[in-house]
N, CA, C and O atoms as a Tinker XYZ file with bonds, in Angstrom:
   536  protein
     1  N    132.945000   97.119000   96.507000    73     2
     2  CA   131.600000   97.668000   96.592000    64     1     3
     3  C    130.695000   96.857000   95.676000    63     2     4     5
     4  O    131.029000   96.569000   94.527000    81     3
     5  N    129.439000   96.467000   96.272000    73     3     6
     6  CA   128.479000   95.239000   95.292000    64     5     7
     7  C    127.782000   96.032000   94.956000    63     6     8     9
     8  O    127.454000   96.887000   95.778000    81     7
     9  N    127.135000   96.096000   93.285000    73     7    10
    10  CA   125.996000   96.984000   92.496000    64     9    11
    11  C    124.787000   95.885000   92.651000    63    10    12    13
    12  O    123.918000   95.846000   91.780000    81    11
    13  N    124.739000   94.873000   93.925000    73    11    14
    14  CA   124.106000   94.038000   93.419000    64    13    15
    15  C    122.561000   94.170000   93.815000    63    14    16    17
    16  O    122.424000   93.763000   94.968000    81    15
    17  N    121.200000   94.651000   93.191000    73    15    18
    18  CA   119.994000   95.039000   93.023000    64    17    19
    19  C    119.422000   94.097000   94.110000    63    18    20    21
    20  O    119.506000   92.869000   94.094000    81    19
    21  N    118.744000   94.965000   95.192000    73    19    22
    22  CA   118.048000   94.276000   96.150000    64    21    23
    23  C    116.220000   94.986000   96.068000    63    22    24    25
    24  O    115.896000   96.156000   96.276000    81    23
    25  N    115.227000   93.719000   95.673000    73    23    26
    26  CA   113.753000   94.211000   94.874000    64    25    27
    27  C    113.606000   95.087000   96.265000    63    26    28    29
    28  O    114.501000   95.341000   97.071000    81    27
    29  N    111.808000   95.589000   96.327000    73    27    30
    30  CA   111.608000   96.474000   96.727000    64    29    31
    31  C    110.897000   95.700000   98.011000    63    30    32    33
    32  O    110.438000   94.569000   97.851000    81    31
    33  N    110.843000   96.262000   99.085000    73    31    34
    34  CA   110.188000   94.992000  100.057000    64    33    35
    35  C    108.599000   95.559000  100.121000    63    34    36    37
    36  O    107.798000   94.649000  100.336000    81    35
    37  N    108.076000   96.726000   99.992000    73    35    38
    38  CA   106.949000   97.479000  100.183000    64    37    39
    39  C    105.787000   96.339000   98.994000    63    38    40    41
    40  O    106.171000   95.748000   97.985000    81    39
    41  N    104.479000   96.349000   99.531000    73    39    42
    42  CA   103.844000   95.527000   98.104000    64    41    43
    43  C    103.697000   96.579000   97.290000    63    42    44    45
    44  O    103.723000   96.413000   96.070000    81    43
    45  N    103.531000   97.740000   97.817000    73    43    46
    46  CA   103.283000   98.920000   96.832000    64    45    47
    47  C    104.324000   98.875000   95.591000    63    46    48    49
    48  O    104.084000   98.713000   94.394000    81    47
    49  N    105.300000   99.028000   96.119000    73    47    50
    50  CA   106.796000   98.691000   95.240000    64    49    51
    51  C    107.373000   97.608000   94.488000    63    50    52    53
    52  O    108.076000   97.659000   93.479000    81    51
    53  N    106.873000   96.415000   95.283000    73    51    54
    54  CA   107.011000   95.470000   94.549000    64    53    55
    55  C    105.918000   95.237000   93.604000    63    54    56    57
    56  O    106.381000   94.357000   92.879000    81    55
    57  N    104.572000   95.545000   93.124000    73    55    58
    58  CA   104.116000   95.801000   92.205000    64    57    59
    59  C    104.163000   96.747000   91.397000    63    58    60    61
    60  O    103.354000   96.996000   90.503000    81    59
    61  N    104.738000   97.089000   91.567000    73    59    62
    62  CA   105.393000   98.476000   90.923000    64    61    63
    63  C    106.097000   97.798000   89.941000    63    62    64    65
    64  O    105.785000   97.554000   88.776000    81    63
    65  N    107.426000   97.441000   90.793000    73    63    66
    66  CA   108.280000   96.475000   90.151000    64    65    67
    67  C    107.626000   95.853000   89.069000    63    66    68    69
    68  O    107.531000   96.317000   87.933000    81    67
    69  N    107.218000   94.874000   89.442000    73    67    70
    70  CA   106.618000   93.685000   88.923000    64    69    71
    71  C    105.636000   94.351000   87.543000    63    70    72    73
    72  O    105.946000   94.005000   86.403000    81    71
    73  N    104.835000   95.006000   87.697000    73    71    74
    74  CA   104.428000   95.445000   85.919000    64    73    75
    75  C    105.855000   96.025000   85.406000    63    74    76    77
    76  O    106.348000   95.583000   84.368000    81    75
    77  N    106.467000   96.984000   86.135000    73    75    78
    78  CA   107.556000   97.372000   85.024000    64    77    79
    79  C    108.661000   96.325000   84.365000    63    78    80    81
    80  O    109.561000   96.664000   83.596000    81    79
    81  N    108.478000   95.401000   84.687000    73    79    82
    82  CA   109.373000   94.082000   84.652000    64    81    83
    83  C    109.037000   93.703000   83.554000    63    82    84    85
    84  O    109.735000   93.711000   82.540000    81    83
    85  N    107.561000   93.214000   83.699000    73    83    86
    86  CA   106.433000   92.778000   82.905000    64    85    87
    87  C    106.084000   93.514000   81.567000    63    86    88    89
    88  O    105.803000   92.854000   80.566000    81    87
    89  N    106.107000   95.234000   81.548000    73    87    90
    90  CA   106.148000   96.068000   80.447000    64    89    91
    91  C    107.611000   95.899000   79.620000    63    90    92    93
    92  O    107.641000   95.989000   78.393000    81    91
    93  N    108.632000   95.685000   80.299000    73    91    94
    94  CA   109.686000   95.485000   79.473000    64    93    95
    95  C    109.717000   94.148000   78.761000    63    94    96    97
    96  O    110.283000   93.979000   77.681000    81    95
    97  N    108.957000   93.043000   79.555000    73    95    98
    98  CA   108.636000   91.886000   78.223000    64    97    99
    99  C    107.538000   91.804000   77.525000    63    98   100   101
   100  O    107.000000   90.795000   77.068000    81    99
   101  N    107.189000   93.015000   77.450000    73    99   102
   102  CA   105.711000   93.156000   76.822000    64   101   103
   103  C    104.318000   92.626000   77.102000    63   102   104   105
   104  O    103.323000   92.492000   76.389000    81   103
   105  N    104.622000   92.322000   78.605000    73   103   106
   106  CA   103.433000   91.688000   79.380000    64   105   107
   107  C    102.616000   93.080000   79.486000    63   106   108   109
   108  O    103.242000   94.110000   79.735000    81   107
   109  N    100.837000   93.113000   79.244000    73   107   110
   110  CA   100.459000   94.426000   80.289000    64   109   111
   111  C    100.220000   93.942000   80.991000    63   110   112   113
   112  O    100.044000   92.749000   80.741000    81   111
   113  N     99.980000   94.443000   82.608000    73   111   114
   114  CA    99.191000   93.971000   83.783000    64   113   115
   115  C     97.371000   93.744000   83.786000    63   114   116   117
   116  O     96.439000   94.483000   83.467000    81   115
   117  N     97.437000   92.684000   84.185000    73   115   118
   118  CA    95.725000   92.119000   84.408000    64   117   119
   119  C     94.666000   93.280000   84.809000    63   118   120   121
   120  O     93.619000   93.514000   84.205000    81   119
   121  N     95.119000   93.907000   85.870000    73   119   122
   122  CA    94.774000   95.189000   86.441000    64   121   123
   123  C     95.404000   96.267000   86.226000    63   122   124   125
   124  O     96.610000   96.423000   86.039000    81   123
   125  N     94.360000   97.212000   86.259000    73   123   126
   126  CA    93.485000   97.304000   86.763000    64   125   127
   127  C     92.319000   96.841000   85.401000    63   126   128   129
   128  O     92.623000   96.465000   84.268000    81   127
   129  N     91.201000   96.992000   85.880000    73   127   130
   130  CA    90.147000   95.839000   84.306000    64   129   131
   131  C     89.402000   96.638000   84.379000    63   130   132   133
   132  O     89.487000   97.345000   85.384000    81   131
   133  N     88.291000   96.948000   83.368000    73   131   134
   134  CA    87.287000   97.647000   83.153000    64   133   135
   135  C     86.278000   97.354000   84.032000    63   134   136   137
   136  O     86.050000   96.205000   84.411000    81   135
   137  N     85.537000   98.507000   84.448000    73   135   138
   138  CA    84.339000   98.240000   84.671000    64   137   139
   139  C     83.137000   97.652000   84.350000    63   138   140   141
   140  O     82.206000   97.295000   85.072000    81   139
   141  N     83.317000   97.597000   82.991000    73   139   142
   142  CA    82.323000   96.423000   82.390000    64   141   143
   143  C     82.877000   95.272000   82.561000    63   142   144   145
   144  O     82.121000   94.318000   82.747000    81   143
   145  N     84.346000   95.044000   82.546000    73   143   146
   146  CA    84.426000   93.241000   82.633000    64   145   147
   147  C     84.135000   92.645000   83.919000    63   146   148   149
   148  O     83.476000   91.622000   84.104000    81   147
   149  N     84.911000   93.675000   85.148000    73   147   150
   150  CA    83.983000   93.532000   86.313000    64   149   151
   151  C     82.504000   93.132000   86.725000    63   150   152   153
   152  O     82.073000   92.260000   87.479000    81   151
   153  N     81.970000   93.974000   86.046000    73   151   154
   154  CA    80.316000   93.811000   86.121000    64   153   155
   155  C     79.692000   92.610000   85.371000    63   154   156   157
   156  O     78.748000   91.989000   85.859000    81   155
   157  N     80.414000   92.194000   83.788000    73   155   158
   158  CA    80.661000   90.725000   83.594000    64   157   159
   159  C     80.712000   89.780000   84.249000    63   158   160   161
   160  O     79.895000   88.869000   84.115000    81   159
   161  N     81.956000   89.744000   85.372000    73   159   162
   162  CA    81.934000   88.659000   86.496000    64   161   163
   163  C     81.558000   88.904000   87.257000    63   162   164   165
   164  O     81.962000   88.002000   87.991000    81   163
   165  N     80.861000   89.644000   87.971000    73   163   166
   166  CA    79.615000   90.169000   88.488000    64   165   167
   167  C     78.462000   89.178000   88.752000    63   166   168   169
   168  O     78.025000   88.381000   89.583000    81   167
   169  N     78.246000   89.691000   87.589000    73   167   170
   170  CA    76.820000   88.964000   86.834000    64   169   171
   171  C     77.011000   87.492000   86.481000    63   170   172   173
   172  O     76.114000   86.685000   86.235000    81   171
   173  N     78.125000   87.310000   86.494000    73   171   174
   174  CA    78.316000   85.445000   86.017000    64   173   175
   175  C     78.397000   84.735000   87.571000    63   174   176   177
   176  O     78.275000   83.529000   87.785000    81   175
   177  N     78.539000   85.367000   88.188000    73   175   178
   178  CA    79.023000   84.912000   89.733000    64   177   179
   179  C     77.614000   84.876000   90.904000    63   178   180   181
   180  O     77.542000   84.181000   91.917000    81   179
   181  N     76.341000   86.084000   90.255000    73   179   182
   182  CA    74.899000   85.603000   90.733000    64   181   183
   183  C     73.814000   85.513000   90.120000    63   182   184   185
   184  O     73.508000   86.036000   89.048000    81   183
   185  N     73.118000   84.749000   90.887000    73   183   186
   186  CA    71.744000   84.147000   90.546000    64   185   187
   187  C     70.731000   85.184000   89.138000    63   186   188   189
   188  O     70.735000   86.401000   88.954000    81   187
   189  N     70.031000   84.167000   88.434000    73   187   190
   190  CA    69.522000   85.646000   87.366000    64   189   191
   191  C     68.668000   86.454000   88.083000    63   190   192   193
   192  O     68.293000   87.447000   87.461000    81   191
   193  N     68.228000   86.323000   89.255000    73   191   194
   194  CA    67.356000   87.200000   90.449000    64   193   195
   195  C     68.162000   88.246000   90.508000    63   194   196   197
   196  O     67.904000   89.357000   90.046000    81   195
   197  N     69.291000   87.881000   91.150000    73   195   198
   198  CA    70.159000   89.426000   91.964000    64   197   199
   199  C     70.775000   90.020000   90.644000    63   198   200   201
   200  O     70.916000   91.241000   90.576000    81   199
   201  N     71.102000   89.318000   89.726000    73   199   202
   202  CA    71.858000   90.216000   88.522000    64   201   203
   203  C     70.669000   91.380000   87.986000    63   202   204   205
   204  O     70.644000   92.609000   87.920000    81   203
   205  N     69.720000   90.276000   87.649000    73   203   206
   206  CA    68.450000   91.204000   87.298000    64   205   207
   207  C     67.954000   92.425000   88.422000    63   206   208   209
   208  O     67.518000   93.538000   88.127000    81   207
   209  N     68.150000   91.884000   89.730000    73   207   210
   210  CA    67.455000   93.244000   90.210000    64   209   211
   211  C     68.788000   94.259000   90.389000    63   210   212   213
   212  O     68.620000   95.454000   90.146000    81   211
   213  N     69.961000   93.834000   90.765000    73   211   214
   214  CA    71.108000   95.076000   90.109000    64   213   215
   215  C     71.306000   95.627000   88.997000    63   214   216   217
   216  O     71.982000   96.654000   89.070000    81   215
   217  N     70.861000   95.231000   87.671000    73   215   218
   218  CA    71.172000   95.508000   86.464000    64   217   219
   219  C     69.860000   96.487000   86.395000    63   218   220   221
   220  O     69.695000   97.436000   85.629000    81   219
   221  N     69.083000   96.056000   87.281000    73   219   222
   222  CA    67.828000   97.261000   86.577000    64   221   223
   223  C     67.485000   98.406000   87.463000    63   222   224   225
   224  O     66.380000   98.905000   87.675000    81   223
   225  N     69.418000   98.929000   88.248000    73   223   226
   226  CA    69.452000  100.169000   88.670000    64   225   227
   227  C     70.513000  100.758000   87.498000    63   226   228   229
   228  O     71.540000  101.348000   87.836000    81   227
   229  N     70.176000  100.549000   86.167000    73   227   230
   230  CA    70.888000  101.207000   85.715000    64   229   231
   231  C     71.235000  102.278000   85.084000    63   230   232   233
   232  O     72.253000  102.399000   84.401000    81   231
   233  N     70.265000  103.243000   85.317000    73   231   234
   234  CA    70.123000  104.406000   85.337000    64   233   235
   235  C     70.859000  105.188000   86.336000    63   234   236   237
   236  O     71.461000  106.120000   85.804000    81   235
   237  N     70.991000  105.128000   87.446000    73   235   238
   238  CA    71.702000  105.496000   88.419000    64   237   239
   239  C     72.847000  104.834000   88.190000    63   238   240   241
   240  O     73.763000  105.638000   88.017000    81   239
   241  N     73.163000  103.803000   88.121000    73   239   242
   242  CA    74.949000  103.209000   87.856000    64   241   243
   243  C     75.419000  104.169000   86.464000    63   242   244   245
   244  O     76.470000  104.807000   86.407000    81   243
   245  N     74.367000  104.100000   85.367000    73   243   246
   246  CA    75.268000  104.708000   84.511000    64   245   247
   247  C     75.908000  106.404000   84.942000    63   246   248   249
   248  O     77.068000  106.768000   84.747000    81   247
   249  N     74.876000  107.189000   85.517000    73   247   250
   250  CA    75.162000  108.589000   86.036000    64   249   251
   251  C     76.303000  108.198000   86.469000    63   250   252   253
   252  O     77.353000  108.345000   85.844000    81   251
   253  N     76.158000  107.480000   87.962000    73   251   254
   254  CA    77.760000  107.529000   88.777000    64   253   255
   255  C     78.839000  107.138000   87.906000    63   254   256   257
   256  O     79.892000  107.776000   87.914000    81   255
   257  N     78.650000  106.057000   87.092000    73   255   258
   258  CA    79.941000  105.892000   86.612000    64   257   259
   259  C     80.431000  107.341000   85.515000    63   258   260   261
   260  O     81.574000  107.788000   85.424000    81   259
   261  N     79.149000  107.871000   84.749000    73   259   262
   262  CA    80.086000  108.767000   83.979000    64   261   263
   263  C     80.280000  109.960000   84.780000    63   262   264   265
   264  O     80.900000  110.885000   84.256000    81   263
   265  N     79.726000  110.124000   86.310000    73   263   266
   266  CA    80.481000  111.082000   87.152000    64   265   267
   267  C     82.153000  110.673000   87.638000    63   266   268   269
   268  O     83.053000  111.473000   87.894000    81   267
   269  N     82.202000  109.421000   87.659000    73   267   270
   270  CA    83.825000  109.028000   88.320000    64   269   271
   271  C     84.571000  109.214000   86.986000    63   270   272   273
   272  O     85.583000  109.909000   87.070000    81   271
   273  N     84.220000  108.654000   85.594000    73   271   274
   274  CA    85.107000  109.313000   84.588000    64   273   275
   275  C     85.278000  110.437000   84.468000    63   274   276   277
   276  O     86.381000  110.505000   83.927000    81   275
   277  N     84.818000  111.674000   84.653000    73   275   278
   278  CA    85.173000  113.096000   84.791000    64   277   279
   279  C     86.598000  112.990000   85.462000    63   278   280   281
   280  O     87.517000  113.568000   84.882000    81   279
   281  N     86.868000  112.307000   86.630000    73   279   282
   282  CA    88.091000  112.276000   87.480000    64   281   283
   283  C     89.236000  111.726000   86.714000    63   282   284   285
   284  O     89.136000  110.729000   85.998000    81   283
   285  N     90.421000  112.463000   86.902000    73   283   286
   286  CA    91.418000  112.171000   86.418000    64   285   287
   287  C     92.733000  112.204000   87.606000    63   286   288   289
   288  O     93.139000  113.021000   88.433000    81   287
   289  N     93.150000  110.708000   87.125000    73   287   290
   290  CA    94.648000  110.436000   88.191000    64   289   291
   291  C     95.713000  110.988000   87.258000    63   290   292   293
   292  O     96.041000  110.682000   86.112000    81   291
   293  N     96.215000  112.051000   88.262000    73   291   294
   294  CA    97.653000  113.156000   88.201000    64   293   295
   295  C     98.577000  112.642000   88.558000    63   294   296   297
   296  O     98.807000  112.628000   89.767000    81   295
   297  N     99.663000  111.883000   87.438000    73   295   298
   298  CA   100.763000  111.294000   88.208000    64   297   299
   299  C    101.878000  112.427000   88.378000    63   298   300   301
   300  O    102.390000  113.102000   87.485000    81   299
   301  N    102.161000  112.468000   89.976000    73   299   302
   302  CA   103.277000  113.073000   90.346000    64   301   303
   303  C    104.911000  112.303000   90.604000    63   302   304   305
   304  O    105.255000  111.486000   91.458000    81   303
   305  N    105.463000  112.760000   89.818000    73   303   306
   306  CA   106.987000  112.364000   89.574000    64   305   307
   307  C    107.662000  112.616000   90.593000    63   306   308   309
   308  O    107.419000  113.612000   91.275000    81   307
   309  N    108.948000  111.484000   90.977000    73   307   310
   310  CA   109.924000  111.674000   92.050000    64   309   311
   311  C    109.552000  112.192000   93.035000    63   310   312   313
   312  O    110.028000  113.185000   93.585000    81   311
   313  N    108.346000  111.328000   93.450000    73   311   314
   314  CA   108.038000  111.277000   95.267000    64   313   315
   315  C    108.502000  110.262000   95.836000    63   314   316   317
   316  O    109.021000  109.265000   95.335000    81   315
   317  N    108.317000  110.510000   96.865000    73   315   318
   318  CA   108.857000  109.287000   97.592000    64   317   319
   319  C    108.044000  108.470000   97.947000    63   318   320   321
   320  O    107.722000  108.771000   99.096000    81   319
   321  N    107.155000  106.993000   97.392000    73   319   322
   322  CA   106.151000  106.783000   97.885000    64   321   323
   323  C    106.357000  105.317000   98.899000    63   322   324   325
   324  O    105.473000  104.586000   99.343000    81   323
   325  N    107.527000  105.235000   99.028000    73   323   326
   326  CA   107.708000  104.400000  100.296000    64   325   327
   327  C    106.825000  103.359000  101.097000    63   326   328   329
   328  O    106.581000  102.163000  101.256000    81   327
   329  N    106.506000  104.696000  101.505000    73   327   330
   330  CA   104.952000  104.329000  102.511000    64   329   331
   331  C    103.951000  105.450000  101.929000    63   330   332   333
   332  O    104.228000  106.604000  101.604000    81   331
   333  N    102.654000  104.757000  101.888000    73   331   334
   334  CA   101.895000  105.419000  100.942000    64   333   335
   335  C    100.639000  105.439000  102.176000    63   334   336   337
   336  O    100.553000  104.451000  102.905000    81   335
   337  N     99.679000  106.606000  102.367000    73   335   338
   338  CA    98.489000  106.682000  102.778000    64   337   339
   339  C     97.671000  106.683000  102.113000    63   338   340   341
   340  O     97.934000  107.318000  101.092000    81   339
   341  N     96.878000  106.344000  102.127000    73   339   342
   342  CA    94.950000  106.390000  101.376000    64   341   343
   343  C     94.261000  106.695000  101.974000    63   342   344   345
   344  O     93.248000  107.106000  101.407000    81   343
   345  N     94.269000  106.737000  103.769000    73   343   346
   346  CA    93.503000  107.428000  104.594000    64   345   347
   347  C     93.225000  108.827000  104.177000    63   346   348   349
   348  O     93.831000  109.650000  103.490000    81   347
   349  N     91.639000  108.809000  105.096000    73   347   350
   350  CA    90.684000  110.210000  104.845000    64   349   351
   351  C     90.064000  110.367000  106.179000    63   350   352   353
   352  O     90.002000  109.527000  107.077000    81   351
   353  N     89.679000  111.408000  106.164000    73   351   354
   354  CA    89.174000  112.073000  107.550000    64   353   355
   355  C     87.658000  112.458000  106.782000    63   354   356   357
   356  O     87.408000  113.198000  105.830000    81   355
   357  N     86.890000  111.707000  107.546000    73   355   358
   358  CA    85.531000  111.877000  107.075000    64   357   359
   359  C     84.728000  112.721000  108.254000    63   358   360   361
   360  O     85.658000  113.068000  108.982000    81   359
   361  N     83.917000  113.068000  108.646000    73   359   362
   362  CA    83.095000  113.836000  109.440000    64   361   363
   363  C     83.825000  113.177000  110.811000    63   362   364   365
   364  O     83.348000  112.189000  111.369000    81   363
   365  N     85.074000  113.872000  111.287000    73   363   366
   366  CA    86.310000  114.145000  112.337000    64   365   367
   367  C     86.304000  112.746000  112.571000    63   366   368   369
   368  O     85.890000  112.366000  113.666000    81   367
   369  N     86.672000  111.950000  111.774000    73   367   370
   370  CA    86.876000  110.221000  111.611000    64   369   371
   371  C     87.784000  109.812000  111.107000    63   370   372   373
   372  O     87.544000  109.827000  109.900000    81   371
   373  N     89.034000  109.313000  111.343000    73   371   374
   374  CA    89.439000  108.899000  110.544000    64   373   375
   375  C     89.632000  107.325000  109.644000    63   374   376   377
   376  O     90.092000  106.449000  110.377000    81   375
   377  N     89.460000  107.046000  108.762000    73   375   378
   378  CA    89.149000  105.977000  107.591000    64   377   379
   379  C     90.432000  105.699000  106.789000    63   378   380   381
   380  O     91.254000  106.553000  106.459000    81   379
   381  N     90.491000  104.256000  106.497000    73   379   382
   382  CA    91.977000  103.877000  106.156000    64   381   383
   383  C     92.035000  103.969000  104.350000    63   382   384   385
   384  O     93.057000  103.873000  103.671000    81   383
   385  N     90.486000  104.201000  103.796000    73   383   386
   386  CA    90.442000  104.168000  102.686000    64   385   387
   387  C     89.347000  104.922000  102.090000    63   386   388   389
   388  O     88.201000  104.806000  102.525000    81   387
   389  N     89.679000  105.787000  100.994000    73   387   390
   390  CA    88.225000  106.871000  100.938000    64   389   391
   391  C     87.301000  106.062000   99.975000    63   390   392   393
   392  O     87.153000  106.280000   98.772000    81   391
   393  N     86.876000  105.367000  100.511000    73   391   394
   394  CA    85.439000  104.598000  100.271000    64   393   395
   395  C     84.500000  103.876000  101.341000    63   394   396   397
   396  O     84.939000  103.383000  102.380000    81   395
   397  N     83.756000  103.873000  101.131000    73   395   398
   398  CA    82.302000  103.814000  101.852000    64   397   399
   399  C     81.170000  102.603000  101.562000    63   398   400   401
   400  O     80.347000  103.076000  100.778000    81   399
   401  N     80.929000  101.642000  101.799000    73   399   402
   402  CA    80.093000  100.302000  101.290000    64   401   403
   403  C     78.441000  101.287000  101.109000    63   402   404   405
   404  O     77.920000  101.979000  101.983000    81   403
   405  N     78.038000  101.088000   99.996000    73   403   406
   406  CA    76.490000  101.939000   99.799000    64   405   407
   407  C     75.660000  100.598000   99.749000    63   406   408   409
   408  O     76.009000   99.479000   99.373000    81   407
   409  N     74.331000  101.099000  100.294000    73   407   410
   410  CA    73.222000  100.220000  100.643000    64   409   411
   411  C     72.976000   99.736000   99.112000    63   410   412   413
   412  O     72.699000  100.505000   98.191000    81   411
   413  N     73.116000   98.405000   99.007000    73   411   414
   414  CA    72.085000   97.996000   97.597000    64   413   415
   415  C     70.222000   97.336000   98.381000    63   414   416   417
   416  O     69.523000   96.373000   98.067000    81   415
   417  N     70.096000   98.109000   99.130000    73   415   418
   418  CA    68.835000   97.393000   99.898000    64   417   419
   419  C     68.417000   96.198000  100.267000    63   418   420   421
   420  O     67.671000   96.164000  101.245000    81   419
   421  N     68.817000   94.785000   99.522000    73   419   422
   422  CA    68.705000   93.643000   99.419000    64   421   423
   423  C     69.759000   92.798000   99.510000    63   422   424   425
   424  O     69.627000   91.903000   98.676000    81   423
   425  N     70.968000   92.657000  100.295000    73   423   426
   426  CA    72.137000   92.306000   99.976000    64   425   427
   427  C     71.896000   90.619000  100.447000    63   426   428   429
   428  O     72.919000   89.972000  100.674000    81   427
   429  N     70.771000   90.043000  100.565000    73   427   430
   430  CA    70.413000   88.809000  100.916000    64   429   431
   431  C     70.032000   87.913000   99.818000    63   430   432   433
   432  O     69.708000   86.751000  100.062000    81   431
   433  N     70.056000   88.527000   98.249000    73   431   434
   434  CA    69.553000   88.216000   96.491000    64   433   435
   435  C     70.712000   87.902000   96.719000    63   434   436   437
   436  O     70.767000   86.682000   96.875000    81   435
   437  N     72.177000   88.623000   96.873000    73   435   438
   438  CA    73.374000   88.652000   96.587000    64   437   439
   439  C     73.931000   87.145000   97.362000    63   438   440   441
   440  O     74.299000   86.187000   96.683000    81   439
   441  N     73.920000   87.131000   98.622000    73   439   442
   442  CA    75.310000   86.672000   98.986000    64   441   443
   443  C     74.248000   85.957000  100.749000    63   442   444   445
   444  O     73.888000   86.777000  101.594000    81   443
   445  N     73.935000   84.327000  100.939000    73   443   446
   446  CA    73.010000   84.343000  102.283000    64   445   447
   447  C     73.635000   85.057000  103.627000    63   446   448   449
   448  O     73.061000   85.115000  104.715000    81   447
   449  N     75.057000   85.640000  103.290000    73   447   450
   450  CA    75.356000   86.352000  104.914000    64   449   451
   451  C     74.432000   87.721000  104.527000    63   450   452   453
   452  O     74.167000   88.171000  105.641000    81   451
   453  N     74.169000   88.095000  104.107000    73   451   454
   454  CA    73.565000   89.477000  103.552000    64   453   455
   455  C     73.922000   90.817000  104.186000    63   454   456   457
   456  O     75.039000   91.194000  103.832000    81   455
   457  N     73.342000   91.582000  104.957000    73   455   458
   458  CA    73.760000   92.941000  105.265000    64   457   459
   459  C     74.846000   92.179000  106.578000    63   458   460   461
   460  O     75.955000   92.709000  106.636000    81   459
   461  N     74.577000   90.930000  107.665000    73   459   462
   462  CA    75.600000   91.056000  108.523000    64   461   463
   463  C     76.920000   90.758000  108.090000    63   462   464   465
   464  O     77.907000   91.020000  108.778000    81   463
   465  N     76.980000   90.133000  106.792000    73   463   466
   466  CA    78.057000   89.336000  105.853000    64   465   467
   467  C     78.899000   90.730000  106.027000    63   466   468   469
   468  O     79.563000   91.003000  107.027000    81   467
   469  N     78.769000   91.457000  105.015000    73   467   470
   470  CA    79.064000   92.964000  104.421000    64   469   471
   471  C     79.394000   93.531000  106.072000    63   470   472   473
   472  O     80.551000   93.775000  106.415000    81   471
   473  N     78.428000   93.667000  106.846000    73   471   474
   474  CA    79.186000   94.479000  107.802000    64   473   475
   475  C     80.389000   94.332000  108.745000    63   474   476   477
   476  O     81.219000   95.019000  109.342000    81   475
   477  N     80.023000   93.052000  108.547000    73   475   478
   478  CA    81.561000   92.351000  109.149000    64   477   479
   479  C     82.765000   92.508000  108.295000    63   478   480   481
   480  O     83.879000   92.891000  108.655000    81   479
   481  N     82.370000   92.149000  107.098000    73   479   482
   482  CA    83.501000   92.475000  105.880000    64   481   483
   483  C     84.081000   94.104000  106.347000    63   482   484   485
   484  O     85.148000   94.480000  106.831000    81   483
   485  N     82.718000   94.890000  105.911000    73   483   486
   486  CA    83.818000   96.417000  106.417000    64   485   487
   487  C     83.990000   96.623000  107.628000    63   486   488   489
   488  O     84.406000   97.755000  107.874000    81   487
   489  N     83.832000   95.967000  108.488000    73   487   490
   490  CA    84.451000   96.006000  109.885000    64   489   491
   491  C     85.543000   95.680000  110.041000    63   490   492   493
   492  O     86.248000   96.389000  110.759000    81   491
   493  N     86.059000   94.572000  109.473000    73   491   494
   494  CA    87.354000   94.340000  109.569000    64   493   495
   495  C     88.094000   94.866000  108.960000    63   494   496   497
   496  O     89.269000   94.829000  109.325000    81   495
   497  N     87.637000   95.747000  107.494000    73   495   498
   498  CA    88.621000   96.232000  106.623000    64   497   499
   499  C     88.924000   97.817000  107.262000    63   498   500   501
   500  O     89.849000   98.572000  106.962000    81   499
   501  N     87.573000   98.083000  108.453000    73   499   502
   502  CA    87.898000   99.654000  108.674000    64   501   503
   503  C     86.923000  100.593000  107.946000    63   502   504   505
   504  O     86.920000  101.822000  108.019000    81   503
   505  N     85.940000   99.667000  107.098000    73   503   506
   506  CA    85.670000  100.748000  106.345000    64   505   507
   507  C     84.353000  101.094000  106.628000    63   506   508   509
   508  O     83.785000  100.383000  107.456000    81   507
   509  N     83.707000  102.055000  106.116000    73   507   510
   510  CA    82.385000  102.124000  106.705000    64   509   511
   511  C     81.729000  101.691000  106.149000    63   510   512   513
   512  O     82.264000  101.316000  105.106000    81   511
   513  N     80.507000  101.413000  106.199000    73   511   514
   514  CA    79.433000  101.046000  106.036000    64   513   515
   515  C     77.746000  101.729000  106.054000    63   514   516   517
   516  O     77.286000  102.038000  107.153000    81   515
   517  N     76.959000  101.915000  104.894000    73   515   518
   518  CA    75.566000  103.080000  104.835000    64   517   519
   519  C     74.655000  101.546000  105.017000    63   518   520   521
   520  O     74.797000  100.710000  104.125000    81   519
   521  N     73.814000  101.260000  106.093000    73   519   522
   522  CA    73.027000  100.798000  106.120000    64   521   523
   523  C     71.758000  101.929000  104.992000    63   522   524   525
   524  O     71.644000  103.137000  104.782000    81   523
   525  N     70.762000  100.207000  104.361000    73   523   526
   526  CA    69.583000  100.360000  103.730000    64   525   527
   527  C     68.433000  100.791000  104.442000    63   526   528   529
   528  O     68.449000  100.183000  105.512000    81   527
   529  N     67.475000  101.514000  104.383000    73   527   530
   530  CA    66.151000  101.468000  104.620000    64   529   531
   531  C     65.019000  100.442000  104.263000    63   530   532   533
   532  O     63.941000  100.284000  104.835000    81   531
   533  N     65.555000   99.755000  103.128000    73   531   534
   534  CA    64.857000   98.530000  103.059000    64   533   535
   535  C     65.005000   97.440000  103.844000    63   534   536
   536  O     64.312000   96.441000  103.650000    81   535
């Protein structure tokens, strides 16, 4: 009989793996990163136009973000997470991931595919998409 360890084939699992591997040599994992360092490379990645006109919704970014810190992830022990869902059923829809692309009104400062760039992006990913009024 072979004890011999075969990794996990799932990516879910194999990253799994892979930090706990990594915590036992005292590596931490890269991710997940703060929201400010994010928004760091963010901001290093566009023009001082689009940083500036995103940075000066920040009154509203700060609310949402200290509404998502209220939320707390409940780790549940000895499940089976095998195969894992993230799907959500939104207004009798179903969505492969509970998030939603929100209008920044101008997505043409950002990036020259602009709003058709983005909609193609969540088109292919499945995900939805809130067109702007601007």
């Amino acid at each position: 009989m072979s004890s011999q360890f075969t990794p996990p084939t799932s990516y879910g699992l194999q990253r799994q793996f892979e930090v706990y591997l990594g915590g036992l040599g005292g590596q931490r994992p890269q991710l997940p990163v703060s929201s400010e360092a994010l928004e760091q490379a963010a901001n290093a990645a566009m023009s001082p136009e689009a940083s500036g006109y995103l940075n000066g919704m920040t009154d509203s970014m700060r609310a949402n973000l200290a509404a998502f810190r209220r939320w707390r992830i409940v780790p549940r022990l000895l499940r089976d997470v095998s195969e894992r869902d993230l799907s959500i059923e939104l207004f009798k829809k179903r969505y492969p991931v509970p998030l939603l692309l929100a209008p920044i009104g101008v997505h043409s400062i950002v990036h020259p595919d602009a709003e058709p760039g983005v909609a193609r992006a969540a088109a292919s990913l499945g995900v939805p998409m809130i067109f702007s009024t601007a």
